[in-house]
py3Dmol code that shows the C-alpha trace and the ligand (Angstrom):
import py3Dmol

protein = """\
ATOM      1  CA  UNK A   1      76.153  86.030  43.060  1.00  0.00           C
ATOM      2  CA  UNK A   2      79.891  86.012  41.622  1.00  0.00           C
ATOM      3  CA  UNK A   3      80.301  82.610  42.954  1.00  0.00           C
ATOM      4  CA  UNK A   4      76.539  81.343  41.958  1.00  0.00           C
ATOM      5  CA  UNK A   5      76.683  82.221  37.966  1.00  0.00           C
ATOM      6  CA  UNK A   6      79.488  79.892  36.722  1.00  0.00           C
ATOM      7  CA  UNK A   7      78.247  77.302  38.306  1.00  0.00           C
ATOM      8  CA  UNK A   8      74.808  77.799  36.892  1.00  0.00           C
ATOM      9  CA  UNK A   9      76.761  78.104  33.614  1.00  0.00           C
ATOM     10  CA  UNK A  10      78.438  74.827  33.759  1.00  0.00           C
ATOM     11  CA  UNK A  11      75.196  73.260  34.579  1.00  0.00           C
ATOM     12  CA  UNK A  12      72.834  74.878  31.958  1.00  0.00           C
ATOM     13  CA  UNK A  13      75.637  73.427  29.269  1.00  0.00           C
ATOM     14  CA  UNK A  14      75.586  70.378  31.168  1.00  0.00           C
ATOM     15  CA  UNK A  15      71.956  70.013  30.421  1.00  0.00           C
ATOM     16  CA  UNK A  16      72.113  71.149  26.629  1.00  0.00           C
ATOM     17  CA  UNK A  17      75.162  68.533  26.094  1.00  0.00           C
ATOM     18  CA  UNK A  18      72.711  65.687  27.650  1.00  0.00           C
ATOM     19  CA  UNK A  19      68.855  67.068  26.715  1.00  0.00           C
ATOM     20  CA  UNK A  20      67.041  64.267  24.519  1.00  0.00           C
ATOM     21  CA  UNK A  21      67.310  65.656  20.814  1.00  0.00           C
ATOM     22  CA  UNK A  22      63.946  64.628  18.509  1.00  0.00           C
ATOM     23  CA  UNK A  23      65.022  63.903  15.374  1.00  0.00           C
ATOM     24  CA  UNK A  24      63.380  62.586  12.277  1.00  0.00           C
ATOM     25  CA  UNK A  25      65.315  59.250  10.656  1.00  0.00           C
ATOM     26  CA  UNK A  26      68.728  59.983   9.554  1.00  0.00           C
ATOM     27  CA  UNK A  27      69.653  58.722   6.072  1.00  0.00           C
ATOM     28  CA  UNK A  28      72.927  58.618   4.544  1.00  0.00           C
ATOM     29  CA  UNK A  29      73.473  59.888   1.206  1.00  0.00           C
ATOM     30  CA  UNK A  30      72.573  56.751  -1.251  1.00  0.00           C
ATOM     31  CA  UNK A  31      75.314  57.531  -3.605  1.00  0.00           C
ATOM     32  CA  UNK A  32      78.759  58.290  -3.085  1.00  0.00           C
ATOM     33  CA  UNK A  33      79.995  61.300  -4.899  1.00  0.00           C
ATOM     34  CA  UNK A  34      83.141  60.165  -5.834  1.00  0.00           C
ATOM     35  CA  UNK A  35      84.485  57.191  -7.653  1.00  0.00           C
ATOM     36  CA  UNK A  36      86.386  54.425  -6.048  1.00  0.00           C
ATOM     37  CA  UNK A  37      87.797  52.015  -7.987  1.00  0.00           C
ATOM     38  CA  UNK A  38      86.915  48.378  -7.441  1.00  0.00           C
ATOM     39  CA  UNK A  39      87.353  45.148  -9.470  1.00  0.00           C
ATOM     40  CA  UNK A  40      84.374  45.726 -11.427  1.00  0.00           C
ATOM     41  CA  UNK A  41      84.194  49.072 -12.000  1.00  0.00           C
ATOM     42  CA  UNK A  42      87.506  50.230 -12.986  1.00  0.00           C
ATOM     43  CA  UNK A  43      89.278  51.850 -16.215  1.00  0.00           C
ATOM     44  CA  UNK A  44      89.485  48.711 -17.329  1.00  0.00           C
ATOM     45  CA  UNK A  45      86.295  47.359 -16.943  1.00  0.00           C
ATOM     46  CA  UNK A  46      85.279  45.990 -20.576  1.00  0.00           C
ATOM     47  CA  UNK A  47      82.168  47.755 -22.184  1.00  0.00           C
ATOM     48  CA  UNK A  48      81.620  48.695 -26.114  1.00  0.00           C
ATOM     49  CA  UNK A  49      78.612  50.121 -27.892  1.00  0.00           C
ATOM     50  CA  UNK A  50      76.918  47.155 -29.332  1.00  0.00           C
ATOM     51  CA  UNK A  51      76.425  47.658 -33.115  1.00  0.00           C
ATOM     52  CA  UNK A  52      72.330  48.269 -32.482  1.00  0.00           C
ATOM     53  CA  UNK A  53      73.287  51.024 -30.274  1.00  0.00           C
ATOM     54  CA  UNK A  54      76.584  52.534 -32.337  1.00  0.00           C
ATOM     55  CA  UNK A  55      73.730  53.295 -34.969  1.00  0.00           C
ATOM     56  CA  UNK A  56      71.286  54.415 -32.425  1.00  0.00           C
ATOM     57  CA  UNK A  57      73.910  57.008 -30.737  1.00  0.00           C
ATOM     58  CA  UNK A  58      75.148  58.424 -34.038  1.00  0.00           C
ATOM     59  CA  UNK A  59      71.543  59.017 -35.584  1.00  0.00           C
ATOM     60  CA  UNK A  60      70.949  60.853 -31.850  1.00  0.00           C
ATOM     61  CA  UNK A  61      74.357  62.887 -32.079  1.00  0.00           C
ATOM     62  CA  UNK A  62      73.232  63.719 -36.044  1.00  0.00           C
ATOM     63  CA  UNK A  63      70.542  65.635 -34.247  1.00  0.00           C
ATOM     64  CA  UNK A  64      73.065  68.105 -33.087  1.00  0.00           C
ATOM     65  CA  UNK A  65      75.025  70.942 -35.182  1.00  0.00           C
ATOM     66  CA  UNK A  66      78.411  70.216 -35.619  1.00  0.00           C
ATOM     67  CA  UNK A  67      80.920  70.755 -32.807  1.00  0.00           C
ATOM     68  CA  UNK A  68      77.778  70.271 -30.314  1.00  0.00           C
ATOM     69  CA  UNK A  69      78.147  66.195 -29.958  1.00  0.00           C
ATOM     70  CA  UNK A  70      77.989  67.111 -26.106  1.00  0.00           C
ATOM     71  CA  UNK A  71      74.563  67.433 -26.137  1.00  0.00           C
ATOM     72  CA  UNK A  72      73.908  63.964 -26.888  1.00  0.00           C
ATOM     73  CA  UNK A  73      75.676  62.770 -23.367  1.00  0.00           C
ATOM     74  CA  UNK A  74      72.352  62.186 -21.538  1.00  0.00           C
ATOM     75  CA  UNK A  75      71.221  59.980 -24.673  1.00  0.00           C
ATOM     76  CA  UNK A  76      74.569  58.313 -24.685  1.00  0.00           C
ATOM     77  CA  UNK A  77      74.280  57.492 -20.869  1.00  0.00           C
ATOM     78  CA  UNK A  78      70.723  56.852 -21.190  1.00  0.00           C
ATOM     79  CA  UNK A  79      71.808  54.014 -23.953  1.00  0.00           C
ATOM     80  CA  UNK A  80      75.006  52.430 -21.954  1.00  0.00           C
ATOM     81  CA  UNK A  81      72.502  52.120 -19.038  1.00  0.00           C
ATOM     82  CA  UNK A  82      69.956  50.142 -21.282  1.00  0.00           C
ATOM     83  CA  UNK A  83      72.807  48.002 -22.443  1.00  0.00           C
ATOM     84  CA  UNK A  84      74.288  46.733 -19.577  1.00  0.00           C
ATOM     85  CA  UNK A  85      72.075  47.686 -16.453  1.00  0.00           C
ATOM     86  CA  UNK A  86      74.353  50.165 -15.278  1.00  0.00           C
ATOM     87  CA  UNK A  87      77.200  52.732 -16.012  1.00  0.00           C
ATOM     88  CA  UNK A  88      80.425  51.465 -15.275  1.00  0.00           C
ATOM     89  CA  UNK A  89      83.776  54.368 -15.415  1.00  0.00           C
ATOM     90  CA  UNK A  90      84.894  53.039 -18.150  1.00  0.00           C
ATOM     91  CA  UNK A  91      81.598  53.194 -20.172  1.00  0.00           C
ATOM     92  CA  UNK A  92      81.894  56.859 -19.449  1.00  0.00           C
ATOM     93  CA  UNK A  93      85.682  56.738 -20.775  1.00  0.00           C
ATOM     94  CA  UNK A  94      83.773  55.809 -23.735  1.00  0.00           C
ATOM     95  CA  UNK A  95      81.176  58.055 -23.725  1.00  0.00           C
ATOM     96  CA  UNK A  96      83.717  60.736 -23.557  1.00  0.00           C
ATOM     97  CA  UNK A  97      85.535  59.265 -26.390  1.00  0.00           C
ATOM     98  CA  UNK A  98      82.884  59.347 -28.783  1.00  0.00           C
ATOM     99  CA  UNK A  99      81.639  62.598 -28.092  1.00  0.00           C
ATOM    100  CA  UNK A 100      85.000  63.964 -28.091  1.00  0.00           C
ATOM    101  CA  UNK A 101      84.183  65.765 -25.035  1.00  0.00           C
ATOM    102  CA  UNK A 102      86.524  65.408 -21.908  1.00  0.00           C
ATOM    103  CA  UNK A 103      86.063  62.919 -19.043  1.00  0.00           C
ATOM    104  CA  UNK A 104      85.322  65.128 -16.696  1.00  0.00           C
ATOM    105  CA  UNK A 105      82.055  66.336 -18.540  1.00  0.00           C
ATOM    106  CA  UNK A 106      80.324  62.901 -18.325  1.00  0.00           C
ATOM    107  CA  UNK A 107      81.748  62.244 -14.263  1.00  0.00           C
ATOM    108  CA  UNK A 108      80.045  65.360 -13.912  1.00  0.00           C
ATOM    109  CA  UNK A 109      76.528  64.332 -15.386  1.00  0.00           C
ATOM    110  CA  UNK A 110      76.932  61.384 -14.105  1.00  0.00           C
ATOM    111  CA  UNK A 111      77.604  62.588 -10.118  1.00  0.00           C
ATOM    112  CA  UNK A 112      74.413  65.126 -10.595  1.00  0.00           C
ATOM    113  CA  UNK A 113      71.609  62.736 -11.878  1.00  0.00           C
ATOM    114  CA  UNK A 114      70.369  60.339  -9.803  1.00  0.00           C
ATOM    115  CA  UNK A 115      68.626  58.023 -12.351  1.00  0.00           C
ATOM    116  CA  UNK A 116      72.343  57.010 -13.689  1.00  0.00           C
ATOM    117  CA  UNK A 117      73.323  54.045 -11.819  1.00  0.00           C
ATOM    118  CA  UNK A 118      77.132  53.993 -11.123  1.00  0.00           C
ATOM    119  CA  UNK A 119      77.292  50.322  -9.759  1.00  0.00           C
ATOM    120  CA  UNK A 120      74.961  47.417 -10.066  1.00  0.00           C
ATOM    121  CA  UNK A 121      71.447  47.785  -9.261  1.00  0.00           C
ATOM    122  CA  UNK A 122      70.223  44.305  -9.195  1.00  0.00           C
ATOM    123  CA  UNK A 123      67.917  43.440 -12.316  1.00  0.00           C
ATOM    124  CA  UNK A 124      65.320  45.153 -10.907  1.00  0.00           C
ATOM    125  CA  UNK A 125      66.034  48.114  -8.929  1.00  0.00           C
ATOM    126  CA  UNK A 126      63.415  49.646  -6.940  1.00  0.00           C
ATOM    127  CA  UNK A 127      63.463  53.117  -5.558  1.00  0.00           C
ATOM    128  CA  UNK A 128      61.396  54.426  -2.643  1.00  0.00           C
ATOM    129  CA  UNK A 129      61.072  57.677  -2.663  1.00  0.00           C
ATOM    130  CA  UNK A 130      61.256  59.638   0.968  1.00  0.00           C
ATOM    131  CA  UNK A 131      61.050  62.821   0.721  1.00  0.00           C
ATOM    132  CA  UNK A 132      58.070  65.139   3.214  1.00  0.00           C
ATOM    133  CA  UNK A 133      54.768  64.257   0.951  1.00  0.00           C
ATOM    134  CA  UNK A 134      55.548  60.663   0.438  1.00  0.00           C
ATOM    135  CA  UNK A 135      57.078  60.538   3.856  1.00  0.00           C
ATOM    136  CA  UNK A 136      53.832  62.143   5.656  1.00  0.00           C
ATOM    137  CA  UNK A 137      51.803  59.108   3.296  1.00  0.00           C
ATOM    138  CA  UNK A 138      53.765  56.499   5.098  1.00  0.00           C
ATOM    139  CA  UNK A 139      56.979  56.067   3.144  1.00  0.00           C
ATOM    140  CA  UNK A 140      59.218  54.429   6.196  1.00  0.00           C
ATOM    141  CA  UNK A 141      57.053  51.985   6.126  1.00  0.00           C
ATOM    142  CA  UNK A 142      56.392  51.556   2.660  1.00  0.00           C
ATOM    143  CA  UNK A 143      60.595  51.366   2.579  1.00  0.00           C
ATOM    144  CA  UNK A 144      60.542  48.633   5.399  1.00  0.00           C
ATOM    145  CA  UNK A 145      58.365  46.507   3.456  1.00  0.00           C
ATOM    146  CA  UNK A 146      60.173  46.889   0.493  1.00  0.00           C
ATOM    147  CA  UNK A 147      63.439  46.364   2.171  1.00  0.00           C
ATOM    148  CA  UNK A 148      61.444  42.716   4.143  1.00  0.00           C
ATOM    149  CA  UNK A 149      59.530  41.471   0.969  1.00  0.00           C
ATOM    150  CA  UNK A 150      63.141  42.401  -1.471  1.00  0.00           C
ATOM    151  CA  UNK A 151      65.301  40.510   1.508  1.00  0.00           C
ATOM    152  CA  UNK A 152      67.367  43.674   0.549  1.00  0.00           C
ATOM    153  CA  UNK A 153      68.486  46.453   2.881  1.00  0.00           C
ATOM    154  CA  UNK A 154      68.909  50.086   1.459  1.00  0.00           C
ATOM    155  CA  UNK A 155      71.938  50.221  -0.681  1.00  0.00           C
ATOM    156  CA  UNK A 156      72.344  46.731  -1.158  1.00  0.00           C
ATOM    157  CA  UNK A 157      72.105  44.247  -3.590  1.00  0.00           C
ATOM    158  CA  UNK A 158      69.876  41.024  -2.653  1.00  0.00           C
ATOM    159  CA  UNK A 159      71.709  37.890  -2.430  1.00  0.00           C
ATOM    160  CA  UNK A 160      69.974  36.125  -5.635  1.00  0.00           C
ATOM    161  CA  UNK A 161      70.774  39.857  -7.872  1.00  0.00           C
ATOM    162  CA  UNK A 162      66.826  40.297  -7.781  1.00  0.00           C
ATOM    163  CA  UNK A 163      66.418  43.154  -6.415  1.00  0.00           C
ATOM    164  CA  UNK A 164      68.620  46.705  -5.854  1.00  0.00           C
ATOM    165  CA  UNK A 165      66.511  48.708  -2.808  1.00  0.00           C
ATOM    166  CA  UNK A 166      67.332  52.832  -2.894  1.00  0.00           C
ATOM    167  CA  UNK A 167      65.970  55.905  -1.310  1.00  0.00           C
ATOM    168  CA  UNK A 168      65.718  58.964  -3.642  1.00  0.00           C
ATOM    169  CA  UNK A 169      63.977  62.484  -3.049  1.00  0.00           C
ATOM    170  CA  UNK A 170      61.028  63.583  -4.657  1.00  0.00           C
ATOM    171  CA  UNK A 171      60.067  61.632  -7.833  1.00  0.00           C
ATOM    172  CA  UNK A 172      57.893  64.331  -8.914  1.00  0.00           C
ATOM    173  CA  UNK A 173      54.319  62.294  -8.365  1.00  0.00           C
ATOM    174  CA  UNK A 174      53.560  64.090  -4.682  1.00  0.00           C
ATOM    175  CA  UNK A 175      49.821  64.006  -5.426  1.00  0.00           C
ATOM    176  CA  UNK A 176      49.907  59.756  -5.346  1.00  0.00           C
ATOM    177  CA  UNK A 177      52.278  59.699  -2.414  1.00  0.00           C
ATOM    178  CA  UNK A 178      53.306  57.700  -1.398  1.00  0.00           C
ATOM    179  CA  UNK A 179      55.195  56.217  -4.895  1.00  0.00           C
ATOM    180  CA  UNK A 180      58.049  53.896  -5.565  1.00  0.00           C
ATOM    181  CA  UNK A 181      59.522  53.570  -8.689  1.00  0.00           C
ATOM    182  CA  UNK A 182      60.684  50.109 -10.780  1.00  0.00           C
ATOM    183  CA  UNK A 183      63.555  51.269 -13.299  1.00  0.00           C
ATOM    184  CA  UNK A 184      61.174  52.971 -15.437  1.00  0.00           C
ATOM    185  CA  UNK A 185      57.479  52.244 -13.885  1.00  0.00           C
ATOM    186  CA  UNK A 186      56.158  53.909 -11.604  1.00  0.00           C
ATOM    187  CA  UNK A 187      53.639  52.772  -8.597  1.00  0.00           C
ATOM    188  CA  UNK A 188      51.924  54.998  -6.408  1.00  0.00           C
ATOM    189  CA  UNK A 189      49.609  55.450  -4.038  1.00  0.00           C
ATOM    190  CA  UNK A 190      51.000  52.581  -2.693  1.00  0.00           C
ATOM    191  CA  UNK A 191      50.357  50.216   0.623  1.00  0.00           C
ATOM    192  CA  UNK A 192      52.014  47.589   2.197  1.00  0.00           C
ATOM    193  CA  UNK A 193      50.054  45.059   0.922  1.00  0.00           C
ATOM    194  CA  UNK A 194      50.733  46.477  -2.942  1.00  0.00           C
ATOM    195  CA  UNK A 195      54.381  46.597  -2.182  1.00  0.00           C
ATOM    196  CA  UNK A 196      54.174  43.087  -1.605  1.00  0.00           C
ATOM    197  CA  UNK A 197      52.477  42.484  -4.675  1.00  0.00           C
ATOM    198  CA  UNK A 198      54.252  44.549  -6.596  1.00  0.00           C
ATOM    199  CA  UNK A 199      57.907  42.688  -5.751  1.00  0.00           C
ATOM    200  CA  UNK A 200      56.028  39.086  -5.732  1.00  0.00           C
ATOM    201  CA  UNK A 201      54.602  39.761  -9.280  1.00  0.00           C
ATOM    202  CA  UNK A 202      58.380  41.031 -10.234  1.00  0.00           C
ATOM    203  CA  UNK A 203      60.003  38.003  -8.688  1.00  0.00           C
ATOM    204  CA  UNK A 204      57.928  35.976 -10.947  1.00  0.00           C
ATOM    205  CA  UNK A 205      59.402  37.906 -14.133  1.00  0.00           C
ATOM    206  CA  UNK A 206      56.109  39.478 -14.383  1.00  0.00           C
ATOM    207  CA  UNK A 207      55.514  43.171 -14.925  1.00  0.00           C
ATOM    208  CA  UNK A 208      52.835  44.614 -12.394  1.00  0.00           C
ATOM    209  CA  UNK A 209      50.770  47.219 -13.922  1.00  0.00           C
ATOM    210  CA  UNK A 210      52.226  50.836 -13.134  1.00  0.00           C
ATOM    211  CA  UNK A 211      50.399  54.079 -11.753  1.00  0.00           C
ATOM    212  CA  UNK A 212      48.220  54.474  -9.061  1.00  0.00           C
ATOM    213  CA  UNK A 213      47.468  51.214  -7.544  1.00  0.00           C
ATOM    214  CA  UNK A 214      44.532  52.853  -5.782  1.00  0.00           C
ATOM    215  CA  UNK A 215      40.959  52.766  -7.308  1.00  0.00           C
ATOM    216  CA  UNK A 216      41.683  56.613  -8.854  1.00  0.00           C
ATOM    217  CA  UNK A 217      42.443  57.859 -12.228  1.00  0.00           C
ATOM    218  CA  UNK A 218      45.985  59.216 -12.396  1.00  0.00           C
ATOM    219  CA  UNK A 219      45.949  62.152 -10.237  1.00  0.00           C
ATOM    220  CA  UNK A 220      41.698  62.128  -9.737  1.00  0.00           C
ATOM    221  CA  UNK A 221      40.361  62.507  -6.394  1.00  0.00           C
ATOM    222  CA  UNK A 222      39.526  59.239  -5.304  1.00  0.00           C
ATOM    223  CA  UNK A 223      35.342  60.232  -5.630  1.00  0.00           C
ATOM    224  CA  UNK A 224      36.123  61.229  -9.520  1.00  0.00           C
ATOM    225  CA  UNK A 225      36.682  64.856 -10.876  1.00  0.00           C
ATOM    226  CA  UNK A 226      35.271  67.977  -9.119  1.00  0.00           C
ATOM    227  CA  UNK A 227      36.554  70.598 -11.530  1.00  0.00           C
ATOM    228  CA  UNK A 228      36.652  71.049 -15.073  1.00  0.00           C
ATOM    229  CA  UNK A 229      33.619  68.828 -15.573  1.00  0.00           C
ATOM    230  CA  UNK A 230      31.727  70.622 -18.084  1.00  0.00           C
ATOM    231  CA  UNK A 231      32.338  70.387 -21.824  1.00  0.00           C
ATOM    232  CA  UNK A 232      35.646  72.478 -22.980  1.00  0.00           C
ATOM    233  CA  UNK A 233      34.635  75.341 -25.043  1.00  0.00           C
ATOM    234  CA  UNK A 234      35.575  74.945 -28.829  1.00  0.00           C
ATOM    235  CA  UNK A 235      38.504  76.597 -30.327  1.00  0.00           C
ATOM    236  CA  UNK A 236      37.921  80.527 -30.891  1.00  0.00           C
ATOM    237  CA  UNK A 237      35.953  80.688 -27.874  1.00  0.00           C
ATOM    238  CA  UNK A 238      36.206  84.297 -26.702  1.00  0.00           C
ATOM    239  CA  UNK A 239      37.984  85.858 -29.522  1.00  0.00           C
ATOM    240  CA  UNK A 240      37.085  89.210 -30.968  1.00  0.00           C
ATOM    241  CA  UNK A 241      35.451  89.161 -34.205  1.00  0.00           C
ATOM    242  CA  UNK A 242      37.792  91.177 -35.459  1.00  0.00           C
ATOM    243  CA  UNK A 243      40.658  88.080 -34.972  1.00  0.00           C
ATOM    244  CA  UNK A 244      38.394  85.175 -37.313  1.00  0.00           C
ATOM    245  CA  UNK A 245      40.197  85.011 -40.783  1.00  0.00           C
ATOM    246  CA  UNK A 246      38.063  85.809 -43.178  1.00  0.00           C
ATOM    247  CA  UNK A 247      36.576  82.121 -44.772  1.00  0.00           C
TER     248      UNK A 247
END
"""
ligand_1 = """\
4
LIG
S 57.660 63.532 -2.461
Fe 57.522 61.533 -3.225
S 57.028 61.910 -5.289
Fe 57.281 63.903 -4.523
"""
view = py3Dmol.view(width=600, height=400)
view.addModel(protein, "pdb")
view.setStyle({"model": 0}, {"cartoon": {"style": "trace"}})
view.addModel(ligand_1, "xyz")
view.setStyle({"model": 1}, {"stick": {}})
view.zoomTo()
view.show()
């Protein structure tokens, strides 16, 4: 028995080192945290305010009480974004400057939101989300098409600066899973064959229409409403008496 046991030992670790492991996909991380610099995205990367949006950030940042310029930053980012497509460090240098707030402030907005986009996106960057309600809907294949019909892979940039393809966790519109989003559009309840639509009309330099791309209404059951089909009561409804203002 002495001699029997670590033998049995070496063989039940044998098995656990070589037993077949299920996994779901693996993805990497979309974004790296930290900045690297490159030749276009360094300190020295050109960007300035243009004058449209020097008056549009100062009329935001008037907004605020004094000494509280800081909580314009999302505006500010928001605003450098619409400029140039995306948010170079030295754009943030900027940011920093004018909001007399330190660097560090805006790296660390900028590392925590995902809808900032630290290098270039391609002109139209399309997100698939791929996280477990869109994911149970079909979204690896919904990302496969995009990545075939985009001639993109995830990550990358396609070769003619179309198209940007990235994964990103829930996008908040579960019920229409599963849902890719266009810069600031949103598709859902998407198929393959709308996906393909969807980047054909945008390779045209057309704008497909957003939301569910299914016959529903928003977030409607498919067969139309089942609750909260009867008339809303008017306003008062169920107060005391005692609580109508006299007329
Ligand atoms: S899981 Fe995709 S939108 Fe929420």
């Amino acid at each position: 028995m002495i001699m029997i046991l670590p033998s049995l030992l070496i063989k039940v670790k044998i098995h656990k080192l070589f037993r077949n492991i299920s996994t779901s996909k693996y993805f990497f991380s979309e974004e790296l945290n930290v900045h690297r610099d490159t030749k276009d995205n360094n300190a020295d990367t050109p960007f300035e305010f243009s004058e449209a949006n020097v008056k549009r950030l100062s009329a935001i940042i008037q907004n605020y009480p004094e000494g509280f310029q800081r909580s314009a930053l999302s505006a500010a980012m928001d605003i450098v974004q619409r400029q140039i497509g995306w948010v170079p460090i030295s754009a943030m240098h900027k940011v920093a400057e004018v909001l007399s707030i330190p660097r560090m402030r805006v790296y660390e907005w900028a590392t925590f939101y995902s809808m900032i986009k630290r290098r270039y996106r391609g002109k139209y960057n399309v997100k698939v989300c791929v996280t477990t309600p869109c994911m149970l809907r079909g979204a690896d294949t919904i990302l496969q098409v995009v990545e075939e019909t985009t001639l993109c892979c995830t990550g990358g940039v396609s070769a003619d600066g179309m198209f940007g393809v990235d994964i990103v966790q829930c996008q908040g519109a579960c019920v229409n899973a599963p849902v890719i989003v266009v810069d600031d559009d949103y598709y859902e309840d998407v198929n393959e064959c709308d996906v393909h639509n969807i980047i054909q009309t945008l390779r045209c330099g057309r704008i497909p229409p957003w939301g569910p791309q299914s016959d529903r209404f928003t977030s409607e059951p498919i067969t139309g409403k089942t609750t909260l089909i009867e008339e809303p009561p008017p306003p008062g409804f169920g107060l005391q008496p005692s609580l109508f203002s006299p007329v």
